[in-house]
C-alpha positions, 0 to 999 in steps of 0.5 A, spaced: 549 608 581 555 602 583 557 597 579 555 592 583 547 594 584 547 595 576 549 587 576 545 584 581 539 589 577 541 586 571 542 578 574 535 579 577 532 582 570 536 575 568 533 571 573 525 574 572 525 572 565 529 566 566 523 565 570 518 568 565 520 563 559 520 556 563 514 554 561 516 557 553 514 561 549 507 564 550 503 560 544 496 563 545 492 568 551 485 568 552 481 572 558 481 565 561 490 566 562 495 563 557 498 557 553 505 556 553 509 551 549 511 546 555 504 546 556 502 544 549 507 539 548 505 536 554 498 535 551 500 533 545 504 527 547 498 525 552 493 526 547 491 520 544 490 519 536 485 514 532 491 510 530 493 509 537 499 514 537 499 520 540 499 526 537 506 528 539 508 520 536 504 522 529 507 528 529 515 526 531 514 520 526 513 525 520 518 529 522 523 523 523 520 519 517 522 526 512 528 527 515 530 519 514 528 519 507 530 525 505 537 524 508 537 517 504 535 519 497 536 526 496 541 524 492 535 519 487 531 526 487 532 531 483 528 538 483 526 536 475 523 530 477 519 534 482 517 539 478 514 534 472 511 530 476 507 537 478 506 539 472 503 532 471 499 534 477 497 540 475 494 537 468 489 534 470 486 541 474 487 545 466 495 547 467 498 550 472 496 556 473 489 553 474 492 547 480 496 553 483 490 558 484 485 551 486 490 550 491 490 557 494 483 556 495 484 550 499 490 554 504 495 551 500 501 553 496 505 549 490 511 548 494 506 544 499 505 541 494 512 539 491 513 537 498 509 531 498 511 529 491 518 529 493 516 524 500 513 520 495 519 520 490 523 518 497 518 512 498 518 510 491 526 509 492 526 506 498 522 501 495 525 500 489 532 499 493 529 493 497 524 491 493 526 485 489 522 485 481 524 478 479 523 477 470 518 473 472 514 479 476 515 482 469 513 477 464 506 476 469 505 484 469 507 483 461 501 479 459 496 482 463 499 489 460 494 493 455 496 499 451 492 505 453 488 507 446 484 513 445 477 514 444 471 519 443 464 519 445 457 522 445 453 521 451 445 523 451 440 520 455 434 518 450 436 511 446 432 513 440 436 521 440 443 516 440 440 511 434 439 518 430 446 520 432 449 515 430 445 515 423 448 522 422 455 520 423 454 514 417 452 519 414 458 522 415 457 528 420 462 531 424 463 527 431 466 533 433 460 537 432 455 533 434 459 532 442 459 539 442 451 539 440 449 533 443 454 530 449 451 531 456 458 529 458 461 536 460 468 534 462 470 531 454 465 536 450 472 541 450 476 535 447 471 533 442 469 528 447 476 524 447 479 520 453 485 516 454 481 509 454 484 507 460 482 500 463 478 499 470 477 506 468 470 506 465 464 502 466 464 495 464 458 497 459 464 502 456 470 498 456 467 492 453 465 495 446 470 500 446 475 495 445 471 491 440 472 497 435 478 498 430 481 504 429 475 510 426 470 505 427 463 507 431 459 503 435 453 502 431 448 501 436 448 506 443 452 503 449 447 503 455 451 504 462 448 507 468 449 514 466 446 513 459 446 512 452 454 512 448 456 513 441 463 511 441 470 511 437 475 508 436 480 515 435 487 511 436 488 504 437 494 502 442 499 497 439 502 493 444 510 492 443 515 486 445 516 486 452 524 489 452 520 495 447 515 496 453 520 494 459 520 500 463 512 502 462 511 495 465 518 496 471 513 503 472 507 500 472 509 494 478 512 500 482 506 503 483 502 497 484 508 496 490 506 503 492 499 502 493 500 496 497 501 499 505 504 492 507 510 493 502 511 500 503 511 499 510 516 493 509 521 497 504 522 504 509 523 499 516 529 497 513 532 504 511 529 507 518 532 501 522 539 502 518 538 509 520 539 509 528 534 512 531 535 515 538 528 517 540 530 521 547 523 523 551 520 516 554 514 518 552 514 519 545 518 513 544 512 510 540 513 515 535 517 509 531 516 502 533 510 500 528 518 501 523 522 498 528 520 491 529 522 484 527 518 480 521 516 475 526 518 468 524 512 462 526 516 457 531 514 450 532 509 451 538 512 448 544 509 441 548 506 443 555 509 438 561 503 435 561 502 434 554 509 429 554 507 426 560 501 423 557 504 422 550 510 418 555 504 414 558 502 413 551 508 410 549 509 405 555 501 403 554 503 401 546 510 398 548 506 394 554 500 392 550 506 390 544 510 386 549 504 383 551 502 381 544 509 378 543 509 374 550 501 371 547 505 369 541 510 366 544 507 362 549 501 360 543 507 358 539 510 354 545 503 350 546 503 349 539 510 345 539 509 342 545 503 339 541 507 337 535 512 333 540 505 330 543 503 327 536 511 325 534 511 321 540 504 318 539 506 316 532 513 313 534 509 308 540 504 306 534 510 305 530 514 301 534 508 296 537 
């Protein structure tokens, strides 16, 4: 075969597939014909969201946001920061083996998981970066501050069966023993019934009369709450330290108050994205950032319409005309009564002079 054939064969097995792959890599088939990425990404950045964005703004945001952020505060986060708070994580689940296999359950994996915890580190930099704590701030979160105790308790659902729990405890029996017997509260039996008391974590019923308790004592009459009767001890009472020893705990605890204020986490990474210069090419996608990109609005005095002055002008000339006609009276009263005192001097010097 001649050269020059083999090469039109080969531009045209060129031109063929350059044709093939204009619209993209197929994505899916079905009988009905193909899906191919053009067609996809032609959807997603039509389709709208119930946010309002569309699904290709929604998704370019995410990718931007990450991007951002990551190149921002890659150098605040480290690996081991990352893993311990996944640990942490994974704590509340029975360790990590049992997180990690719950996660396979749900389709996903420890590394998605990490991820998320990575942004969320990001967020929690960038607020802290162009948030301002002042030592008033930490002096208010200060004095609402309360030190997290640790207390046990029996859960039963029968008044009379709690009364007689507690007359076995003054009798010195087990608490322990009687959580594994009694307590109907299946989530603390294994901890023989310990919790962290944490405030605004527990029923009012609760939180009340634990706090009332020093440290090893037992409520001694059963707490009623909606989910029925408590016996509760004071295992550890939390002590709280002077501001500058609880510094950082009450530091930690004002950021993540600020991390669940949306309007303070919005205003925090629209400044690191409005430093970031972002360039957003495909006009229809250009929405993708805006909620980031604007300006806090400042309120400006409300203008006056034309007719407003007008009518404020013609105000003003009533109220000078009206003042100048309440002078010119003055005067011409003021006039009358002169001309009336010359009237009586003259009279009173004709007399004289008769």
């Amino acid at each position: 075969m001649k050269k020059w054939l083999v090469g039109a064969m080969a531009c045209s097995s060129l031109l063929l597939a350059s044709c093939a792959n204009s619209e993209g890599e197929e994505v899916a088939s079905t009988e009905a014909g193909r899906v191919r990425e053009s067609e996809l990404y032609e959807r997603m950045k039509s389709a709208p969201t119930q946010g309002g964005m569309t699904y290709g703004e929604q998704m370019l945001q995410q990718i931007l946001l990450e991007d951002i952020l990551e190149n921002e505060f890659k150098e605040d986060v480290t690996d081991e920061e990352v893993d311990a708070a996944f640990e942490e994580e994974a704590e509340q689940y029975g360790g990590v083996e049992a997180f990690e296999e719950m996660l396979t359950q749900q389709g996903m994996s420890a590394d998605d998981v990490k991820e998320n915890i990575r942004t969320s580190l990001y967020v929690e930099e960038a607020i802290m970066q162009h948030t301002e704590m002042t030592e008033e701030d930490v002096q208010a979160a200060y004095d609402e501050y309360v030190v997290n105790s640790t207390v046990a308790h029996i859960l039963v659902e029968e008044e009379e069966l709690a009364k007689d729990i507690i007359d076995q405890l003054n009798e010195g029996a087990d608490f322990g023993e009687l959580v594994a017997e009694y307590s109907t509260d299946t989530g603390t039996v294994e901890a023989g019934g310990e919790l962290p008391l944490e405030p605004g974590r527990f029923v009012p019923e609760f939180e009340e009369a634990a706090l009332k308790l020093e440290e090893g004592e037992i409520t001694q009459e059963p707490v009623e709450s909606e989910f029925g009767y408590h016996i509760i001890k004071m295992v550890e009472k939390g002590e709280k330290g002077t501001l500058e020893e609880e510094r950082e705990n009450i530091e930690t605890m004002i950021i993540e108050g600020y991390m669940q204020d949306q309007e303070m986490v919005q205003q925090a990474i629209s400044q690191v994205v409005q430093d970031a210069n972002v360039q957003i090419a495909d006009d229809e996608l250009s929405g993708a950032m805006q909620q980031f990109m604007q300006m806090p609005e400042v309120e400006e005095p409300a203008e006056e319409s034309p007719d407003a002055a007008i009518e404020d002008e013609e105000e003003a000339e009533t109220d000078t005309t009206e003042e100048e006609a309440e002078t010119d009276t003055t005067e011409e009263e003021a006039e009358t009564d002169t001309t009336e005192e010359e009237a009586d001097t003259s009279e009173e010097e004709t007399e004289d002079e008769e």
